[in-house]
Backbone as a ProteinNet text record, in pm:
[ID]
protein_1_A
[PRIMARY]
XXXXXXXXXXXXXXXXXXXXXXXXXXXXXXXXXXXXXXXXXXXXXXXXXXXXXXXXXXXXXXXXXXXXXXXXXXXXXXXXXXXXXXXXXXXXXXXXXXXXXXXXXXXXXXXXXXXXXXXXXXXXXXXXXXXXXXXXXXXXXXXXXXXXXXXXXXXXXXXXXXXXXXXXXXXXXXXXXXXXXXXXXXXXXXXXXXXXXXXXXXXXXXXXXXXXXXXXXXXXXXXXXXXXXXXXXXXX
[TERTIARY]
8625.9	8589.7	8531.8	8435.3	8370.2	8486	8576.9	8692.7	8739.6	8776.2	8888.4	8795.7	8684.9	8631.5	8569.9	8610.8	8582.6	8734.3	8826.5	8930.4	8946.4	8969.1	8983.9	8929.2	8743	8722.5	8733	8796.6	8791.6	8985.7	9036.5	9150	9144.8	9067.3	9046.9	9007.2	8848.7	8803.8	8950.4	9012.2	9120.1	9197.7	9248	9300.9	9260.2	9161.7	9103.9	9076.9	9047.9	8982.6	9137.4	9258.9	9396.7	9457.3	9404.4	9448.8	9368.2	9241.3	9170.4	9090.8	9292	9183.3	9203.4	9300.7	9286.2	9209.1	9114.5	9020.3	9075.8	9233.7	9301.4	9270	9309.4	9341.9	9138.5	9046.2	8942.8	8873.6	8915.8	8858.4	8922.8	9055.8	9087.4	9055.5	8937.8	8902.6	8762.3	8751.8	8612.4	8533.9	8384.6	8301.6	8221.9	8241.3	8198.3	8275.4	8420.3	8495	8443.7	8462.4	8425.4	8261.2	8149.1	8050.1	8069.3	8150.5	8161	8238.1	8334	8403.7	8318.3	8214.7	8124.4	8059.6	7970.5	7844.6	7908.1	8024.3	8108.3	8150.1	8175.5	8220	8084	7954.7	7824.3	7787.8	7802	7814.1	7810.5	7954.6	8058.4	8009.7	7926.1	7935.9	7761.9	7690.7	7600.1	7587	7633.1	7679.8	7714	7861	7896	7765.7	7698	7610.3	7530.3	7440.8	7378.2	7462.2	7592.4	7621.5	7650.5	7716	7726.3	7565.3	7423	7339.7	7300.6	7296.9	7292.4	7384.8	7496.4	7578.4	7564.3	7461.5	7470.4	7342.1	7253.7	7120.1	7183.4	7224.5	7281.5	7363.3	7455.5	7504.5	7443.9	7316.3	7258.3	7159.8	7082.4	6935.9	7067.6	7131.6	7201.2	7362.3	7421.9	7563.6	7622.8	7622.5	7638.7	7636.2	7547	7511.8	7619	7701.6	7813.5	7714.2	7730.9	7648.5	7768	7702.5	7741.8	7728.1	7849.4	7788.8	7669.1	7602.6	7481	7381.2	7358.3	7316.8	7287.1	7409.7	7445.6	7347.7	7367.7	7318.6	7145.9	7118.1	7006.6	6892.4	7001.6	6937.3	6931.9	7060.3	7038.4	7013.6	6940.3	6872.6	6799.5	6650.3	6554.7	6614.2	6682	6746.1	6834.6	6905.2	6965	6911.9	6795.8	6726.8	6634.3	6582.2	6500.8	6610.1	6769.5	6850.8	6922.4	6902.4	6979.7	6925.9	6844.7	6762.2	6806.4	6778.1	6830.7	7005.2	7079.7	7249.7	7260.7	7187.4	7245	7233	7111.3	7104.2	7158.2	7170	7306.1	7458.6	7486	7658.7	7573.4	7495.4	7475.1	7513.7	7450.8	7452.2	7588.9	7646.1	7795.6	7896.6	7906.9	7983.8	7952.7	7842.6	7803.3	7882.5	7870.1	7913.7	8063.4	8101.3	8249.6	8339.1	8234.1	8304.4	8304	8157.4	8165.7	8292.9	8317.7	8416.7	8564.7	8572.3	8666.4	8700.8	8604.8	8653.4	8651.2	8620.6	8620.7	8740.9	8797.3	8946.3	9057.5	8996.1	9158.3	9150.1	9039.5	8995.1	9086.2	9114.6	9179.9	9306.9	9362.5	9486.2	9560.1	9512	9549.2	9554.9	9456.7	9409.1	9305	9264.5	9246.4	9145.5	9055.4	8977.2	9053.3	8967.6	9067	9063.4	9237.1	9225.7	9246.8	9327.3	9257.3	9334.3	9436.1	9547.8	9486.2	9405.3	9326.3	9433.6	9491	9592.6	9463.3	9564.3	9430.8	9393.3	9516.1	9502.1	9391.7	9362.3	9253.5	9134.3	9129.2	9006	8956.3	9053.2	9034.1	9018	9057.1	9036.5	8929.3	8834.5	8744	8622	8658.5	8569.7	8562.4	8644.7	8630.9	8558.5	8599.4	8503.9	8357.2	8313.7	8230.5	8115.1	8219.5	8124.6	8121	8191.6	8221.1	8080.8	8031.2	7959.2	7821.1	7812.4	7689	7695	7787	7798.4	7672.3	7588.6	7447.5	7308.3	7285.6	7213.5	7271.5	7433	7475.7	7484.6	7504.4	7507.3	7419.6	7257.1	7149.6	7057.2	7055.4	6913.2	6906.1	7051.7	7100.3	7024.4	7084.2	7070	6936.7	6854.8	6682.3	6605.5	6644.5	6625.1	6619.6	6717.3	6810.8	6728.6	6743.3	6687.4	6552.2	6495.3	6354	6224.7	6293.2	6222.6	6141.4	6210.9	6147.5	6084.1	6013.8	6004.9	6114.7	6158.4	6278.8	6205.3	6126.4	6032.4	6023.9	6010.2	5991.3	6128.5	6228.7	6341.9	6422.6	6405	6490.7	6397.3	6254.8	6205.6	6270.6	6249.6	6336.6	6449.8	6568	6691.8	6686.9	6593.8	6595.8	6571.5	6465.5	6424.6	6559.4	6673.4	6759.3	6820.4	6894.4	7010	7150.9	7226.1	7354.4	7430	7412.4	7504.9	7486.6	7347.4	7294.2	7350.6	7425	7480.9	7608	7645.1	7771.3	7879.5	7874.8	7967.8	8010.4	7867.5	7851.7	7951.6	7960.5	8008.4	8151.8	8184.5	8342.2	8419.1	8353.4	8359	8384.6	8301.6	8333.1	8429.9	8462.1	8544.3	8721.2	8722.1	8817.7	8877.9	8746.1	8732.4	8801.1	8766.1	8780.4	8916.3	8963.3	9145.9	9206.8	9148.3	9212.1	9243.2	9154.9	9169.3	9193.8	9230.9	9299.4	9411.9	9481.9	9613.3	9671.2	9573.7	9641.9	9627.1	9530.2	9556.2	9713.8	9732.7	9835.9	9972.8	9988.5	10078.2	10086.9	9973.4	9993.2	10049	10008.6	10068.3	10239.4	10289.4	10441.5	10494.4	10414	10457.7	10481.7	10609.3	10605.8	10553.9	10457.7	10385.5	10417.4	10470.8	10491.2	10324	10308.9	10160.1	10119.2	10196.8	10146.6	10060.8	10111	10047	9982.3	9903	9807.9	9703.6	9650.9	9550.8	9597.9	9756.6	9786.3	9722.6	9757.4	9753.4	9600.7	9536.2	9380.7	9296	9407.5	9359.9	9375.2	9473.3	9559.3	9455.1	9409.8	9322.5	9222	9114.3	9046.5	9005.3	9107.8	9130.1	9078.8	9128.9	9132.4	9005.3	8967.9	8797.7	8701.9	8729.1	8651.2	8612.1	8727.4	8752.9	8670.8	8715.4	8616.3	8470.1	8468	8306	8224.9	8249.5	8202.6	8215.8	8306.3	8256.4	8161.1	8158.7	8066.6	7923.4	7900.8	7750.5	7725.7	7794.6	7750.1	7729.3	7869.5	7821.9	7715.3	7655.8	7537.2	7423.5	7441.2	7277.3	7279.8	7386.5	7355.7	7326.4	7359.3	7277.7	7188.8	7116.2	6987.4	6917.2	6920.9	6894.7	6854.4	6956.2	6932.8	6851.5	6809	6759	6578.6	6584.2	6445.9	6417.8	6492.6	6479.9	6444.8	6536.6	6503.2	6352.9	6365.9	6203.2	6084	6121.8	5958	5954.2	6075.9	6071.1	6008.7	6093.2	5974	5812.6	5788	5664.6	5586.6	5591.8	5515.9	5500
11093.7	10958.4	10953.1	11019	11026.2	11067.8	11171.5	11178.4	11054.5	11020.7	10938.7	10838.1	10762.9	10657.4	10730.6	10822.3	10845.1	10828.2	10912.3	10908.9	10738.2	10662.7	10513.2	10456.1	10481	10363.7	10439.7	10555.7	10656.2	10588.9	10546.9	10454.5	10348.6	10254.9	10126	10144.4	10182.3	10203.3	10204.9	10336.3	10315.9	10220.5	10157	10053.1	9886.3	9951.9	9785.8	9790.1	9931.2	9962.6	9964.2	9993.3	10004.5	9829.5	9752.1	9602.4	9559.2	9552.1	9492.3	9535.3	9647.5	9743.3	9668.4	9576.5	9479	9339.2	9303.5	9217	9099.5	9048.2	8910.5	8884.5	9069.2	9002.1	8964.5	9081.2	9061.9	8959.1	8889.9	8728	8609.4	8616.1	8562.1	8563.5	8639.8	8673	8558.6	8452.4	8409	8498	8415.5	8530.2	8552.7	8466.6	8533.9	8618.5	8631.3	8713.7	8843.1	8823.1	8972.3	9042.5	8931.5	8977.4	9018.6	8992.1	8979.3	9117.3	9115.1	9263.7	9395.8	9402.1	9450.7	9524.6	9424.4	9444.7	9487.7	9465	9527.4	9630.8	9690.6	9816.2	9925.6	9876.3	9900.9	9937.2	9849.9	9845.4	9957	9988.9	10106.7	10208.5	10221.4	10310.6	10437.8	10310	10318.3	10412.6	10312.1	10317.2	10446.5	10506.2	10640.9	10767.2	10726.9	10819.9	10819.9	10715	10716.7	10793.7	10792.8	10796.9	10974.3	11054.7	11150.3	11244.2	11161.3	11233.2	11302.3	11151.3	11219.4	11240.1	11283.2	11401.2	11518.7	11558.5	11688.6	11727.2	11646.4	11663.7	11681	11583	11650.3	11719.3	11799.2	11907.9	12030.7	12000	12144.7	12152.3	12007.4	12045.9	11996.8	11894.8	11862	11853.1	11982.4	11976.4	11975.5	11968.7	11908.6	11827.8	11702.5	11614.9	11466.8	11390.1	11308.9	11221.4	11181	11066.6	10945.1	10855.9	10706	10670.7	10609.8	10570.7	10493	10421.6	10386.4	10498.1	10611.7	10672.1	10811.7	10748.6	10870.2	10773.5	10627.5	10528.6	10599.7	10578.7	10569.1	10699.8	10815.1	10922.7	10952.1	10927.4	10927.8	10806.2	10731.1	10624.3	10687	10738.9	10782.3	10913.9	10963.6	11070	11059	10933	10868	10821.5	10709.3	10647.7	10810.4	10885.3	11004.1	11041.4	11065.8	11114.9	11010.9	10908.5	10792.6	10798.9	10816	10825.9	10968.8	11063	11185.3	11221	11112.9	11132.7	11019.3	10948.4	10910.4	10958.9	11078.3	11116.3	11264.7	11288.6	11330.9	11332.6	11249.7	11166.3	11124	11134.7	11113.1	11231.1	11352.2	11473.2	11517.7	11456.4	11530	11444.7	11331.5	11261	11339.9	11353.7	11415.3	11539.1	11647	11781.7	11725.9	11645.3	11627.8	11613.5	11515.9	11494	11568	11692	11793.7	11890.4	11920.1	12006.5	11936.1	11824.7	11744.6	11753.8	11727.1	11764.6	11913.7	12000.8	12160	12174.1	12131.5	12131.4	12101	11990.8	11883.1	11969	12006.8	12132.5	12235.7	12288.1	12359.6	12378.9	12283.7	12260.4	12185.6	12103.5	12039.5	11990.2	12131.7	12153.6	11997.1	11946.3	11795.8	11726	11630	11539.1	11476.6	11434.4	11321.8	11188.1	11168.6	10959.5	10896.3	10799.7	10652.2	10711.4	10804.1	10801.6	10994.8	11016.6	11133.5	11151.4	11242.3	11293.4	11238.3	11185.1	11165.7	11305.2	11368.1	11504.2	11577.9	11591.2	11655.2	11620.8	11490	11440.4	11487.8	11477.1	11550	11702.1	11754.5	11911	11910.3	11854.3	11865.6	11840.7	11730.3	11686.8	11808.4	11863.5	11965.7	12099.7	12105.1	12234.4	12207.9	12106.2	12029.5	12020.5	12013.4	12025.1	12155.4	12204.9	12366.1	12452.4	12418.8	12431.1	12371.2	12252.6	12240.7	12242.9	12335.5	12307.3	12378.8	12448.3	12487	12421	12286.9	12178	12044.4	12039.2	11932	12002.8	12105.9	12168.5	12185.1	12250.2	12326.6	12230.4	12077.4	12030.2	11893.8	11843	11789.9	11868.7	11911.2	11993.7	12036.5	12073	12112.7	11957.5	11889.4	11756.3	11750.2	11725.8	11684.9	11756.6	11919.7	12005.5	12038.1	12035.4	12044.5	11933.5	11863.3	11690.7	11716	11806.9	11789.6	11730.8	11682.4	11606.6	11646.2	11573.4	11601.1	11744.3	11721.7	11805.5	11944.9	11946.9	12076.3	12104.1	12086.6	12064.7	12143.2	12103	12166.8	12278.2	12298.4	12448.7	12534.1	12514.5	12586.6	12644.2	12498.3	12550.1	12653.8	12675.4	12756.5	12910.2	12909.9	13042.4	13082.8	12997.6	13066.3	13129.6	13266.7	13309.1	13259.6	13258.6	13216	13328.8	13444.7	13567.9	13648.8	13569	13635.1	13588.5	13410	13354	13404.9	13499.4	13560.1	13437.8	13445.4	13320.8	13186.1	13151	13001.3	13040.2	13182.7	13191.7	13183.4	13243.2	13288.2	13176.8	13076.7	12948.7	12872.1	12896.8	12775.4	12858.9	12988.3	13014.5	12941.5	12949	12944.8	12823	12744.2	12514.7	12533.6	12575.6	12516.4	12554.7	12683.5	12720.9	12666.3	12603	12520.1	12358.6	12335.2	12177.4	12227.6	12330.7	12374.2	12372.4	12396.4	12405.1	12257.3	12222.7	12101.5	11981.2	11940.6	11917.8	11927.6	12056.5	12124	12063	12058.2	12042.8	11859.6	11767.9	11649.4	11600.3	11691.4	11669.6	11623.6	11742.5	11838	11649.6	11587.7	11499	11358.9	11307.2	11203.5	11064.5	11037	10902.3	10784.7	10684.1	10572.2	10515.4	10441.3	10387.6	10316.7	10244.6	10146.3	10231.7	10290.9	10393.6	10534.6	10478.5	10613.1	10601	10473.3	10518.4	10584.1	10545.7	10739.3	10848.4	10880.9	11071.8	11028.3	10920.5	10933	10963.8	10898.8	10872.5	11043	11099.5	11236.9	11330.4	11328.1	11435.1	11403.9	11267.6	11269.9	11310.8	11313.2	11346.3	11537.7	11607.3	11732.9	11772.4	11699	11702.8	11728.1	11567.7	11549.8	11647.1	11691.7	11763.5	11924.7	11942.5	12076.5	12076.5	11960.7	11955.1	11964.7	11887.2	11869	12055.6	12075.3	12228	12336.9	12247.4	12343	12304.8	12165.7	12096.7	12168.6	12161.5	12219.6	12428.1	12457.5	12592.6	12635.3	12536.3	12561.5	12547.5	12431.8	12408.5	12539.7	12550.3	12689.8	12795.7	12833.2	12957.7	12913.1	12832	12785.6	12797.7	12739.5	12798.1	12921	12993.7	13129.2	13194	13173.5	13228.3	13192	13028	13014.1	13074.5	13063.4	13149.6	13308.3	13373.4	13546	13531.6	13480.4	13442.4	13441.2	13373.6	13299.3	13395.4	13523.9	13599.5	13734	13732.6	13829.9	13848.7	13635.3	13669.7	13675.6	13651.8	13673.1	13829.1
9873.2	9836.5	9695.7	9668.2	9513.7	9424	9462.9	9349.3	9335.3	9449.5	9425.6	9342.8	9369.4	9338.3	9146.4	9114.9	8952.5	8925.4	8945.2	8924.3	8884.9	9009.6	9017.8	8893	8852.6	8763.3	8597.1	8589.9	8497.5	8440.8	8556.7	8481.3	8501.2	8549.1	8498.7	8336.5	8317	8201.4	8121.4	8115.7	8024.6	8048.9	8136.9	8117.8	8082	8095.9	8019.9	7897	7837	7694.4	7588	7665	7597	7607.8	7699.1	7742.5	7604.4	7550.4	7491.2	7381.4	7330.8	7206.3	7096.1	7061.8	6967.6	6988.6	6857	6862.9	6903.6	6871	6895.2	7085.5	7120.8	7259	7295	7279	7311	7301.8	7190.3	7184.3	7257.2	7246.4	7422.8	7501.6	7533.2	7685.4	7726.6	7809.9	7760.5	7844.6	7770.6	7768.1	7928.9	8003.9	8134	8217.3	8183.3	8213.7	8175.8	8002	7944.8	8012.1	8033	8060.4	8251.8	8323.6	8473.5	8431	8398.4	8368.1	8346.7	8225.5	8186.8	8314.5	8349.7	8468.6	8584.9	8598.3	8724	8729.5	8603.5	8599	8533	8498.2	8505.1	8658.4	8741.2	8850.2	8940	8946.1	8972.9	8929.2	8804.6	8754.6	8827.3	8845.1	8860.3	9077.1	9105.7	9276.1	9287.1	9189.6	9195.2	9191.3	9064.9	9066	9166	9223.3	9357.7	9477.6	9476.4	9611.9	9559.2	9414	9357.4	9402.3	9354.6	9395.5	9512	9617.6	9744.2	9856	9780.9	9860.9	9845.9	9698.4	9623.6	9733.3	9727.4	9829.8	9973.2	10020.9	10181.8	10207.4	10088.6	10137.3	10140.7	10054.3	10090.8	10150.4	10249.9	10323.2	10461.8	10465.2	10575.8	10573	10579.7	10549.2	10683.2	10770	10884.6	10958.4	10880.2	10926.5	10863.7	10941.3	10895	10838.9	10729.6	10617.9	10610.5	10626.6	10551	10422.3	10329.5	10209.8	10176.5	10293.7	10268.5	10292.6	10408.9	10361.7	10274.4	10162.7	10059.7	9938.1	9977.3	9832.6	9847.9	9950.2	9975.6	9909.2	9994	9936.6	9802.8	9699.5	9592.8	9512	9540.7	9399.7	9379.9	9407.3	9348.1	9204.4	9268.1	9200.5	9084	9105.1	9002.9	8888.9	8929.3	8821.1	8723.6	8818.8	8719.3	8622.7	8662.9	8547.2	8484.3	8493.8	8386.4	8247.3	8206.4	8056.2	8020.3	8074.4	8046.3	8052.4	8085	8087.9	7991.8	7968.8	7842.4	7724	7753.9	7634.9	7655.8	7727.2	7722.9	7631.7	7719.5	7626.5	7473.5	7412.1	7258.7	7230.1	7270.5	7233.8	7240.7	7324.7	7387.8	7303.9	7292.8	7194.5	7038.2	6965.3	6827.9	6805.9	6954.5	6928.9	6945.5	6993.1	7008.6	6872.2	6806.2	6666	6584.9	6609.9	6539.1	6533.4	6658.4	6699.4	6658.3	6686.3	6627.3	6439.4	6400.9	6228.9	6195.5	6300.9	6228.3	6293.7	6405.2	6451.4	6412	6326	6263.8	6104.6	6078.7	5921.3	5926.3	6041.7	6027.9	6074.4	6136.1	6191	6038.5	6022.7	5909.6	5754.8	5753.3	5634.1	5551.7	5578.4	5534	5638.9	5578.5	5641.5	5758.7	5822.3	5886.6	5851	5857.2	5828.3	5960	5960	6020.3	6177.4	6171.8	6306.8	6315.7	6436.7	6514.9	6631.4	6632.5	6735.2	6873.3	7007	7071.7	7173.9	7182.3	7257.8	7206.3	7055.4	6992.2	7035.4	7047.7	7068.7	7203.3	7313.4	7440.4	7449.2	7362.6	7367.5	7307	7256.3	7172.7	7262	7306.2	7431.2	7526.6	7586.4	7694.3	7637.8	7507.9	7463.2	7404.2	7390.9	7400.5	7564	7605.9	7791.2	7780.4	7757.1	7808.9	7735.9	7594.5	7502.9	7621.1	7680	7734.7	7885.8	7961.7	8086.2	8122.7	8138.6	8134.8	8213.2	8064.8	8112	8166.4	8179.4	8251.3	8454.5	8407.7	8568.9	8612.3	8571.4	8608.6	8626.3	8497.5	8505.1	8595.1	8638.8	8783.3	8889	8906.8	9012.9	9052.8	8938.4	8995.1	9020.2	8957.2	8963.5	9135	9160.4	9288.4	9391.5	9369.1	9502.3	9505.6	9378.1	9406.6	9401.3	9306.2	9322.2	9193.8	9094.2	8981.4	8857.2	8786.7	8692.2	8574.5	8513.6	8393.9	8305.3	8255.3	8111.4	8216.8	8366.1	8428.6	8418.3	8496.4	8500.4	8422.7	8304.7	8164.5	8122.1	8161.5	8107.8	8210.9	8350.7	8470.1	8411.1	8339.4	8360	8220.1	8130.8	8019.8	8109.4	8177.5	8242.6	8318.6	8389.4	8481.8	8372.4	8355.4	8328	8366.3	8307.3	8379	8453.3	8380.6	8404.3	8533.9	8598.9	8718.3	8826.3	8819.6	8933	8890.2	8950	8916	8986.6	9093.6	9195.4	9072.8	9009.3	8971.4	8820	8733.6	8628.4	8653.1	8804.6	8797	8836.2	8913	8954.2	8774.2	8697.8	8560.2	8488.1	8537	8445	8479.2	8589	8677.2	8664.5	8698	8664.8	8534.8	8411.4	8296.6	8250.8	8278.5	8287.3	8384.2	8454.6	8513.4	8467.6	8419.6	8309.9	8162.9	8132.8	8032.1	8073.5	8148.6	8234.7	8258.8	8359.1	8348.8	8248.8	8119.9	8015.4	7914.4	7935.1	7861.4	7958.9	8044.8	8150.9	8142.9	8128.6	8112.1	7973.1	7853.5	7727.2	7743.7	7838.8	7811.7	7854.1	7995.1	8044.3	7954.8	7925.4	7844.2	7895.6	7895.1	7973.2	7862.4	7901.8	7828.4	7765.1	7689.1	7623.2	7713.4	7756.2	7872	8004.1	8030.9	8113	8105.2	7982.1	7963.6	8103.6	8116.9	8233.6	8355.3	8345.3	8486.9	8425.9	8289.7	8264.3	8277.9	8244	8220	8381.8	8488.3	8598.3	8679.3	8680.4	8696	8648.1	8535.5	8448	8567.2	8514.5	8628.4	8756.6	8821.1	8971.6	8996.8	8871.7	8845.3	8788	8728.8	8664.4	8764.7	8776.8	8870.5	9004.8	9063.8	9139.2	9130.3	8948.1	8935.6	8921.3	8877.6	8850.4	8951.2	9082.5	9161.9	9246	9227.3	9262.7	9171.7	9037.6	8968.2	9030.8	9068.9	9104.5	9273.9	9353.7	9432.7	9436.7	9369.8	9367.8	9280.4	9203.5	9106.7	9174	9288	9376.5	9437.9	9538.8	9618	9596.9	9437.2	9397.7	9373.2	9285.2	9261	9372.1	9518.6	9654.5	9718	9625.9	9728.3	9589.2	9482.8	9400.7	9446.3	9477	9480.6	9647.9	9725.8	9865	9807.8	9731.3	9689	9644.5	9543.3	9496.9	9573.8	9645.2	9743.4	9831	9880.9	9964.6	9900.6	9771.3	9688.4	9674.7	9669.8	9611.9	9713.6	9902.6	9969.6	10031.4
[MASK]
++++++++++++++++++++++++++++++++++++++++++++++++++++++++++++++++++++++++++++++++++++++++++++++++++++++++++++++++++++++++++++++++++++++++++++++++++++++++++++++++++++++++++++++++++++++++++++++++++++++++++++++++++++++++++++++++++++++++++++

């Protein structure tokens, strides 16, 4: 359900952002439309993450236990609102390194700045090595959040103290995710998608993302789990 429901508004987004990328059509639109459009897909966006949080929480205190999307909303609002300020600042950081990676990419592919027409595949490969560059604190400082009921500022000193190289499972797991959306990236290129229907390849990628990520978030809690379980068994 959560794939599908990112997948889903991960090609709306593109399809509304490709419907209304010229200003003629966007000003056609009146404005309670554009603002009802907006807040609705704010909305969506918001709901996902609530219902994203606390599935990450009941699969690992109650994974047996059949949950309702109400009580998936439920469990994760609190959890949501602590990381909304911190995921947006987030995506600043992650958009900046993107463009970074983006002009040292097109530097050297093309010898030359970039002008007004950015291959858009670049921009997507740029983006993924970009996550890949912070999959770390997008995986680790979720997650302590989530399982231990942390404050943010604890949170991110935690996720500095974990090593990565120690959750062996959680490394071979991102290595695996990310050649795998390297793969299929490369494999959606080969596919000739008409313009009109970029939000399929956008929706398709999605589905595959999405899909890995969500195995990076849970195989990241469960070691985090058995690390603070080794721990507490150590220290008594």
């Amino acid at each position: 359900m959560l794939i599908g429901l990112f997948a889903g508004l991960s090609a709306l987004t593109a399809q509304i952002s490709q419907e209304f990328y010229s200003i003629e059509k966007f000003e056609q639109l009146p404005f309670w439309s554009a603002f009802g459009l907006g807040a609705g897909l704010m909305t969506l966006s918001i709901l996902l993450g609530m219902l994203f949080a606390g599935f990450l929480r009941s699969a690992v205190f109650d994974p047996l236990v059949p949950r309702q999307p109400s009580d998936l909303l439920r469990m994760g609002r609190p959890y949501f609102w602590k990381l909304f300020l911190p995921y947006l600042l987030f995506n600043l950081v992650l958009s900046l390194l993107t463009m970074l990676l983006l002009l040292i990419l097109y530097l050297l592919l093309y010898q030359q700045m970039p002008g007004d027409q950015i291959p858009e595949w670049l921009l997507r490969l740029s983006q993924i090595f970009a996550l890949a560059i912070l999959t770390k604190p997008l995986v680790l400082v979720p997650n302590l959040i989530i399982l231990q009921d942390l404050p943010l500022t604890v949170a991110v000193a935690r996720c500095r103290s974990l090593m990565m190289r120690n959750m062996k499972k959680l490394m071979k797991t991102i290595q695996l995710g990310y050649a795998l959306i390297l793969a299929v990236f490369s494999l959606l290129l080969l596919i000739p998608f008409p313009k009109q229907f970029l939000w399929l390849h956008v929706g398709l990628f999605s589905i595959v993302s999405g899909n890995v990520f969500l195995v990076f978030f849970l195989t990241a809690m469960l070691e985090i789990n058995r690390q603070s379980q080794s721990n507490s068994q150590e220290t008594s």
